[in-house]
C-alpha positions in Angstrom: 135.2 134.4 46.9 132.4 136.4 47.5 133.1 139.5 50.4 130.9 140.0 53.5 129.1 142.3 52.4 128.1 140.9 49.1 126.4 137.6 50.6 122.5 137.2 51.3 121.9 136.5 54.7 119.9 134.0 55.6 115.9 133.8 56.5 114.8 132.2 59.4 113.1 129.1 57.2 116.5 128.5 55.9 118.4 127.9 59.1 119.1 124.3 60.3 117.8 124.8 63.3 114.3 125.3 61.3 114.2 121.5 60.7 114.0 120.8 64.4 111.7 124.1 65.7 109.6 125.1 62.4 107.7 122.8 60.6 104.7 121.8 61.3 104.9 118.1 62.3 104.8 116.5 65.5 108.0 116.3 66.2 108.7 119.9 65.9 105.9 120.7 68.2 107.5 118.2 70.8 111.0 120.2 70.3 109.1 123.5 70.7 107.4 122.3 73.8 111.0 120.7 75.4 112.3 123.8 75.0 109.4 125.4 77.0 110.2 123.4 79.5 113.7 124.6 79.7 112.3 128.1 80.7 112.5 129.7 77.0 109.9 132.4 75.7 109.2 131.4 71.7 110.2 135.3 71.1 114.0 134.1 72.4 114.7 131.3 70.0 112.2 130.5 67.2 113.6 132.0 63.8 117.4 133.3 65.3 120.5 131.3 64.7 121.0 128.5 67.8 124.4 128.9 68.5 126.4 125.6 70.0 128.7 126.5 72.7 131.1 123.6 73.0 132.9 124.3 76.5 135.8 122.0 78.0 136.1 123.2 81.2 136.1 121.4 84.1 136.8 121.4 87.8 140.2 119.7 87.7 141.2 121.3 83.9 143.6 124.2 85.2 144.1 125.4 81.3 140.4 126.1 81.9 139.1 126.6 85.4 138.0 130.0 84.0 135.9 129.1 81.2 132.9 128.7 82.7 132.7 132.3 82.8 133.6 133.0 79.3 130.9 131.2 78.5 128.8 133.5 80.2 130.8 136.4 78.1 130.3 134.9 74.4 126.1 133.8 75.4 126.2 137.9 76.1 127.7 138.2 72.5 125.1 135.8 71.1 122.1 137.4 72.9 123.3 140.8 71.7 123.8 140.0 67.7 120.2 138.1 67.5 121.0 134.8 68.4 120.5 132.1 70.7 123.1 130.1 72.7 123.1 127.1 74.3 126.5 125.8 76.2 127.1 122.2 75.9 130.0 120.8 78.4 132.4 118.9 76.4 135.5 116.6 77.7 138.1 117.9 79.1 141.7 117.3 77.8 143.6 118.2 80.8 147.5 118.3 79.8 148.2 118.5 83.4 146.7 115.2 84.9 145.1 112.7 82.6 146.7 109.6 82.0 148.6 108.0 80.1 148.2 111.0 77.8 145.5 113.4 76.9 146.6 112.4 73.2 145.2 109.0 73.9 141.3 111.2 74.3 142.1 113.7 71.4 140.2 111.7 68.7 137.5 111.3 71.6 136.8 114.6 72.0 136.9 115.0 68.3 134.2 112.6 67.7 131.8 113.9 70.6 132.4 117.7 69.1 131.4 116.1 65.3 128.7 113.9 66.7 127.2 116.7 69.2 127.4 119.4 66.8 125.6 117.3 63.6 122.9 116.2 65.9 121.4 118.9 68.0 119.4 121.8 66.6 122.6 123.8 66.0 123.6 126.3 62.8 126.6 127.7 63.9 129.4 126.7 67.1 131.6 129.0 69.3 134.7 126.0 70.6 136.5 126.9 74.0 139.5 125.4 74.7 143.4 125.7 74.6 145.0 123.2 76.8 147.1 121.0 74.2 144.6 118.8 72.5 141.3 120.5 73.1 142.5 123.0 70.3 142.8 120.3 67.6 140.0 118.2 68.7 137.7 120.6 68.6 138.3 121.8 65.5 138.9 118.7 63.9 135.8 117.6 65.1 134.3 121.1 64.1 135.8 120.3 60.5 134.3 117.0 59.5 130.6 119.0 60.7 131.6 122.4 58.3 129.5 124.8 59.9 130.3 128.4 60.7 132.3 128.5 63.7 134.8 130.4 65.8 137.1 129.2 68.3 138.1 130.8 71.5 141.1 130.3 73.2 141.3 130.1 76.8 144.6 132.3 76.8 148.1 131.9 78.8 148.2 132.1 82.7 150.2 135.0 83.8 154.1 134.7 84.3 155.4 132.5 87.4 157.4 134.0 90.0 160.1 132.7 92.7 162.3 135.5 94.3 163.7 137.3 91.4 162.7 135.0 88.8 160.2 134.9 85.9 159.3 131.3 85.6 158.2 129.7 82.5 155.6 126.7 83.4 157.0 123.6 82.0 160.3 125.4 81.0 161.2 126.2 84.5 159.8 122.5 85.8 162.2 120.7 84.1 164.9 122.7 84.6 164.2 123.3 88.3 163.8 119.7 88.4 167.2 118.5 87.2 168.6 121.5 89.4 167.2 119.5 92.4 168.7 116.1 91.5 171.9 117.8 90.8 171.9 118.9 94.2 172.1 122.5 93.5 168.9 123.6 95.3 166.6 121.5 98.6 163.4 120.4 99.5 162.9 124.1 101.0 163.3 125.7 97.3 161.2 123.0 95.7 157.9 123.9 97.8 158.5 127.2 96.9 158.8 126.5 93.7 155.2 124.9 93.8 153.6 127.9 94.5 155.3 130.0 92.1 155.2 128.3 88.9 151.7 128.4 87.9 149.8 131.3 89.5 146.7 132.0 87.4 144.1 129.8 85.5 145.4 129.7 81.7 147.0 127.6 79.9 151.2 127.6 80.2 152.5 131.0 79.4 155.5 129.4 77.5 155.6 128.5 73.5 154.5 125.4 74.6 151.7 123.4 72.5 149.4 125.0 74.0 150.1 128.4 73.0 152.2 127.0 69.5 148.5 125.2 68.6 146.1 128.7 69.6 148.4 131.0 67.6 148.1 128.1 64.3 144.2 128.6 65.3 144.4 132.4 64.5 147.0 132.2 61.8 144.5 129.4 60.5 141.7 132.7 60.8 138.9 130.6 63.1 139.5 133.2 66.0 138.8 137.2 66.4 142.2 138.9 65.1 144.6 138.8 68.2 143.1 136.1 70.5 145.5 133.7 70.5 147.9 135.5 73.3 145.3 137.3 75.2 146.2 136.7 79.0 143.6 134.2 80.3 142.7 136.8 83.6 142.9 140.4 81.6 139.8 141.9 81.1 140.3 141.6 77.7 139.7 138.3 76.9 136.2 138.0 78.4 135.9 141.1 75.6 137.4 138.6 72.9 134.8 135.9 73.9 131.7 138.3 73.4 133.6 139.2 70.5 133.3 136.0 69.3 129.5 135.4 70.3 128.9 138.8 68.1 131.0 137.4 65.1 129.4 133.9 65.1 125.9 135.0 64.7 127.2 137.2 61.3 128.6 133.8 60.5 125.5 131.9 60.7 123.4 134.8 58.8 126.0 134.9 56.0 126.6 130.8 55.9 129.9 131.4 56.5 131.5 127.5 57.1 134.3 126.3 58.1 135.2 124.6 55.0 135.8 128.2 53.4 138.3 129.2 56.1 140.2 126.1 56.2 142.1 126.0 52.8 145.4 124.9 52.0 146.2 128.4 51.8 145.2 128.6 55.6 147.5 125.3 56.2 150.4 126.3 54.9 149.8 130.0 56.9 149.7 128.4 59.9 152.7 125.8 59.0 154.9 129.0 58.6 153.3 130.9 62.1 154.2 128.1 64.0 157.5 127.2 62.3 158.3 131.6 62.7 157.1 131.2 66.8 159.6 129.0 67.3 156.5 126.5 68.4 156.0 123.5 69.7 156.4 120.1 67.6 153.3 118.4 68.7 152.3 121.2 66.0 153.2 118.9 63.5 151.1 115.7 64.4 147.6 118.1 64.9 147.9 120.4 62.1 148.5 117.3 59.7 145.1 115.7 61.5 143.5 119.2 61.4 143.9 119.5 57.9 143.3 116.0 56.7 139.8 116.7 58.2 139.5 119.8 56.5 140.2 117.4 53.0 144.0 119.0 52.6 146.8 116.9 52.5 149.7 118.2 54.6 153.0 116.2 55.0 156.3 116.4 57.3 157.6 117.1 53.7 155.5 121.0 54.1 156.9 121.6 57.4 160.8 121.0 56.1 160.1 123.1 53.3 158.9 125.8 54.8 161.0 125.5 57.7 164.0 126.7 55.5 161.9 129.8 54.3 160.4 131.2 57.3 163.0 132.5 60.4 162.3 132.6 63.9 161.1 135.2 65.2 159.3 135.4 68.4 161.9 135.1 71.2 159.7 133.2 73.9 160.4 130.3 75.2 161.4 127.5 75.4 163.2 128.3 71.8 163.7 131.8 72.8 165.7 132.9 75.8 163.8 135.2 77.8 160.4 136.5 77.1 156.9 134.7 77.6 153.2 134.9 76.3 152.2 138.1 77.9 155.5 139.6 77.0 154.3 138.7 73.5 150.8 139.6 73.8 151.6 143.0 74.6 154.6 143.8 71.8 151.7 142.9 69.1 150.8 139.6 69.3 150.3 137.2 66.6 149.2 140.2 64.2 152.4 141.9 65.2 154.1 138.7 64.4 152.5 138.0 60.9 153.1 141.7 60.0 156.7 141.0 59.8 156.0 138.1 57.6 153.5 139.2 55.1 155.1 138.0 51.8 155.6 134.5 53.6 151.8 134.2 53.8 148.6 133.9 51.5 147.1 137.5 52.5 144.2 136.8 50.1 142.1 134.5 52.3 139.1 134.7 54.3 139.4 134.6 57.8 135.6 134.4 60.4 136.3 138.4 60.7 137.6 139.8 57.7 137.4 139.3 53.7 140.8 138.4 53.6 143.9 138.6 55.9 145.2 141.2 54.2 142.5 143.4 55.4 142.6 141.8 59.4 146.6 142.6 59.5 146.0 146.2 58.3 147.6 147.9 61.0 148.8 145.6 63.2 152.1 146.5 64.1 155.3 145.3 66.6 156.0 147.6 69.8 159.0 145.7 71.1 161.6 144.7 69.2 163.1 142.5 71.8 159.8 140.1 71.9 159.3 140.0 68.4 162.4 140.2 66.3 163.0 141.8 63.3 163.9 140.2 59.9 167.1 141.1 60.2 167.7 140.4 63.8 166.1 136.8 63.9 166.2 134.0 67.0 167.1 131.7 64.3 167.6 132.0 60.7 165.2 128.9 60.1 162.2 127.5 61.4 162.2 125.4 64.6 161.5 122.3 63.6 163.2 120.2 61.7 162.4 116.7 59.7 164.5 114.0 59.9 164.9 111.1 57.6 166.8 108.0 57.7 167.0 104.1 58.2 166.0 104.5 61.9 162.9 106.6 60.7 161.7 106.1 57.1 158.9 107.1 57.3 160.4 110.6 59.4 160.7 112.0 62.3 161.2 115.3 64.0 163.8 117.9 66.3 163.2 121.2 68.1 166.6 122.4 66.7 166.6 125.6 68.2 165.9 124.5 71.8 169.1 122.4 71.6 172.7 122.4 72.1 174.1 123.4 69.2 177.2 120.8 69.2 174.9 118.2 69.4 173.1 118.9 66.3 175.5 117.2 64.6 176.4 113.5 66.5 177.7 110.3 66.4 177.4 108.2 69.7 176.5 104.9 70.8 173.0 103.8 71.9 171.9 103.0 75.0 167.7 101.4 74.5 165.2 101.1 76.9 162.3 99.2 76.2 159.8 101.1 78.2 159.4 104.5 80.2 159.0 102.6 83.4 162.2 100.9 82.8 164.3 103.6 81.9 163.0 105.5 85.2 163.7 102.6 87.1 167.3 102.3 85.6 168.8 105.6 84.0 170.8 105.8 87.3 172.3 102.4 87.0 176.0 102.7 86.7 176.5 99.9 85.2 174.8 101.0 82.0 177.8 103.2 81.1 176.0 106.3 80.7 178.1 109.2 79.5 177.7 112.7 77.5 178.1 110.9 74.1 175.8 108.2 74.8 172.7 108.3 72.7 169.6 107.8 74.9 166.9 105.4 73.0 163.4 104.9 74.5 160.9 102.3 72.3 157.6 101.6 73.4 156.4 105.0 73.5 154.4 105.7 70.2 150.4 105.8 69.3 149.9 102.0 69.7 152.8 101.3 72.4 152.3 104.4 74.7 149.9 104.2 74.4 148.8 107.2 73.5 152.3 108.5 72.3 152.9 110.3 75.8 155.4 112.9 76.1 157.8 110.9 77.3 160.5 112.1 74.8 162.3 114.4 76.7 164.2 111.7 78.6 165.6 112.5 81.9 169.5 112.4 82.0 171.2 110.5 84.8 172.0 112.1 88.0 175.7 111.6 87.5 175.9 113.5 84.5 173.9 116.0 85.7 176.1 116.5 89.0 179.0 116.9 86.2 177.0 119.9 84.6 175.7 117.9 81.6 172.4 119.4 80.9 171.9 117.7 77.3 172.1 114.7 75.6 170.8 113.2 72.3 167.4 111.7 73.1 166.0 109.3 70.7 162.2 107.9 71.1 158.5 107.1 68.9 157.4 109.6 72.0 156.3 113.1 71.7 157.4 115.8 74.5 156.2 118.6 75.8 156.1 121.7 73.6 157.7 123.7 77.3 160.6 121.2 77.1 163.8 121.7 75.3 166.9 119.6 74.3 168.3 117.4 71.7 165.1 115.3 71.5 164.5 113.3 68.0 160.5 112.7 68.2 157.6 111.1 66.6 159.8 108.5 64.9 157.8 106.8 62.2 156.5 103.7 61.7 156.9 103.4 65.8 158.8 100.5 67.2 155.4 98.4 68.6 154.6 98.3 64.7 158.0 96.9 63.9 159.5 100.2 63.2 163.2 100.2 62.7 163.6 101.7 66.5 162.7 98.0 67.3 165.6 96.8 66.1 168.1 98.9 68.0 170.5 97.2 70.6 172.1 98.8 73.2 176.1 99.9 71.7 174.7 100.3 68.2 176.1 103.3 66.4 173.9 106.2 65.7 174.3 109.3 63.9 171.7 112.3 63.9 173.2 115.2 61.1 170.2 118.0 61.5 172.1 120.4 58.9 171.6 116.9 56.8 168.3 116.4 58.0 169.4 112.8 58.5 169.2 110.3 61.8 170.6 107.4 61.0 171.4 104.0 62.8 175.1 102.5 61.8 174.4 98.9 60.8 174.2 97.2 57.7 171.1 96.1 56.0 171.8 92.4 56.3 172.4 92.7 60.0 169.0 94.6 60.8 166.8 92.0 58.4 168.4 89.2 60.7 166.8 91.3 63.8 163.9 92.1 61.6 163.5 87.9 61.5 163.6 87.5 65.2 161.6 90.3 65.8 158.2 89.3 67.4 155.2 91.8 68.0 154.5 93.2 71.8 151.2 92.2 73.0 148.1 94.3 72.3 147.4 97.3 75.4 144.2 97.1 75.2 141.7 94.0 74.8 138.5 96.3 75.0 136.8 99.5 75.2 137.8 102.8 74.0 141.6 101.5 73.7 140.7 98.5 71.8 139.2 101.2 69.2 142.1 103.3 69.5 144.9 100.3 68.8 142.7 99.5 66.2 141.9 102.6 64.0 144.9 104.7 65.1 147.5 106.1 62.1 150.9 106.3 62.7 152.8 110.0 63.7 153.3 111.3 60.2 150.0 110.7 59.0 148.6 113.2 62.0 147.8 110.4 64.4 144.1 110.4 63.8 141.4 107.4 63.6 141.4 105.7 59.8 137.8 105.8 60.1 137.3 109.3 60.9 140.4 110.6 58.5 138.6 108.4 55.0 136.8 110.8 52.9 133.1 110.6 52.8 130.2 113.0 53.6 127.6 112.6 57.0 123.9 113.4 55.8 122.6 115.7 58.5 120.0 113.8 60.9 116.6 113.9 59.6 114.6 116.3 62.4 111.0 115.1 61.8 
């Protein structure tokens, strides 16, 4: 690898943006004149690096309200170092309010990102985003284009607040939530709540996915060292976005891509940050997509194994107990964090600001113990996530261990199936379904293709009864995902899902299951000959979606182990650029 400083930077003729602005055709006269038209002086863009600024926010995005004016911050970056930006609007993944599921868009906003960034005049891209799936669509998008880019995140909201608590967003929801049905606080309480629980534009201030999937960006080494935890409101992160408007126009000059960033080296760094954070498991689904587009195979197999090498570290929740993301931020952040780690990662590797991360952790150091544990202090002495194998999952599936009851981690019970989200809402009260703290709570339906979307529907609700009794956890079984700010015994992302004819098909309400995590095995207690008499009488659910965008989706989608991503955008293969003239 060459360093930095070593590399020739580029001339003005040999900038991609050159094919569209500096040749002498017609067509490059026409681009020339178009961009008089948009106001531009030839002195402000011909011969500098045009900078792509691909921006998700949007009017009802919460995560990103406030990113219409770090774009203004990272074009002031772009001016500054020689370049010249342009801000394209992008869609916008909003965790909070699109239905079914933002996961159902994530491929979406991957394609427009490829698509946008391959055929526009562009040599390098700054990506803004952080709610849930913006971060892996835009850089799987980002990925499959390989030029030099750097990703801002759009940082945590600040801490919630209700009389004399610190709320978690998400974390505190839920638990708030089930408070209510269990009659322990009122209608008066609840409105409060509303008010208190998200109080600043950012993304949630938990180790949700949100904050799980920017701190795998910076371990990954496509953001300016400590953005990842950077409070979306403090000052300091419109710095980090001109940061990143500086560091991309370096990029472009040196043909710095995004091919030499993401390696498997990078993969497996940012398996082992987000397995140390305690993060969330939607982590698993994107960084296996992420990487398949950056031509690196990574399996549920990597996450186990290094799950058993890394500890948890970062007490935050949900995993943790007590601290949040600007609790974090300031006792070091993720450089803190990896600086306790460094013979767990590949400290040889470029990163889009230093030679290697060797050189971008010098330094960095932890300022509260408390936040960011020491080795010999851990949250957990393994990573939080587990993989699960078994007849009921063959193909795997996956547990937040350390956001669940620990007497549950180890259970035999009998199930109890619902065929759809809408019917176990309807009926998780009912009585007569016999519902007690050893049940084993099954939801089918609920995977890429039957969702669809996968929604995070996997952190089933338990019934008021129980609840009332002071049950707060249960073994939760679904092909679902659920919220990285959730917690429990939930088994996720069982693969092949059960509108495929998955084994969670064939499940019937009293069946024996068994979930050993120590084991790493979730198994369901009936013999072969019994479940290939089901298998025969099994008959497929009808298809979602008869057109349009979901008719692509049920049709190119990969299953949860595979990373979820479209077959035809996941095949190898190589995009000529767009001839300019």
């Amino acid at each position: 690898m060459k360093r930095f400083d070593d590399q020739p930077r580029k001339r003005p003729e040999d900038l991609r943006s050159h094919q569209w602005y500096g040749t002498d055709g017609l067509r490059s006269f026409s681009h020339r004149a178009r961009t008089r038209q948009l106001g531009y002086l030839p002195e402000e863009h011909l011969g500098k690096p045009v900078v792509a600024i691909l921006n998700t926010w949007s009017d009802i995005n919460p995560c990103h309200v406030h990113l219409r004016e770090r774009a203004q911050a990272v074009k002031r970056g772009v001016w500054q170092a020689g370049g010249f930006p342009l801000e394209f609007p992008v869609s916008t993944l909003s965790e909070t309010f699109q239905k079914p599921t933002p996961m159902l868009y994530r491929n979406l906003l991957a394609m427009e990102t490829e698509e946008l960034l391959r055929s526009y005049p562009v040599d390098g891209a700054v990506l803004m985003g952080g709610c849930d799936k913006t971060t892996p669509a835009l850089l799987m998008g980002a990925a499959s284009v390989d030029l030099p880019t750097v990703f801002v995140p759009a940082g945590p909201m600040l801490p919630g607040h209700w009389r004399n608590e610190v709320l978690g967003s998400g974390t505190d929801m839920w638990k708030y939530w089930d408070d209510k049905r269990a009659g322990l606080i009122g209608d008066c309480e609840l409105a409060e709540l509303e008010s208190g629980l998200a109080r600043s534009p950012g993304h949630c201030m938990t180790m949700g996915t949100a904050s799980t999937l920017t701190a795998a960006a910076e371990a990954l080494g496509v953001t300016v060292p400590g953005a990842s935890s950077i409070p979306a409101v403090d000052s300091g992160h419109d710095r980090m976005a001109a940061a990143a408007g500086l560091r991309i126009v370096e990029l472009v000059h040196l043909d710095r891509r995004l091919s030499e960033i993401l390696t498997r080296d990078a993969f497996e760094d940012a398996v082992t940050t987000v397995l140390g954070l305690g993060g969330s498991t939607n982590a698993v689904i994107h960084l296996i997509a992420m990487a398949g587009r950056a031509g690196v195979t990574l399996t549920l197999d990597d996450f186990d194994r290094v799950a058993r090498t890394v500890p948890v570290l970062a007490d935050v929740r949900p995993g943790g107990q007590k601290y949040l993301m600007e609790d974090f931020h300031f006792a070091g952040g993720l450089p803190g964090f990896l600086s306790r780690i460094p013979d767990l990662l590949h400290l040889d590797r470029p990163t889009v600001s230093h030679d290697t991360l060797r050189e971008q952790l010098a330094g960095a150091r932890v300022h509260d113990d408390h936040v960011i544990r020491r080795r010999d202090d851990p949250v957990a002495a393994e990573g939080g996530v587990a993989v699960l194998r078994g007849n009921l999952c063959p193909d795997g599936a996956v547990i937040k261990h350390i956001a669940a009851e620990p007497h549950l981690l180890k259970h035999t019970g009998p199930a109890v199936v619902f065929d759809d989200y809408r019917t176990m809402q309807r009926t998780i009260n009912d009585p007569g379904l016999g519902i007690t703290a050893d049940t084993v709570l099954v939801l089918r339906g609920s995977g890429p293709k039957g969702g669809p979307g996968m929604p995070e529907y996997g952190m089933l609700p338990i019934p008021d009864h129980l609840l009332k009794q002071g049950v707060r956890d249960m073994v939760r079984i679904s092909d679902a995902r659920m919220s990285g700010t959730s917690y429990g015994t939930c088994v996720l992302h069982v693969a092949p899902e059960s509108h495929v004819g998955g084994p969670l098909a064939l499940v019937r309400t009293g069946d024996s299951i068994t979930l050993d995590v120590e084991a790493r095995i979730l198994r369901l207690d009936v013999d072969d000959e019994e479940l290939e008499r089901r298998r025969a009488q099994w008959t497929p659910p009808p298809v979602r979606y008869e057109r349009g965008y979901g008719a692509l989706y049920n049709e190119q989608i990969t299953q949860a182990d595979t990373g979820c991503d479209f077959e035809f955008l996941a095949r190898a293969g190589k995009v000529a650029d767009p001839y300019a003239g």
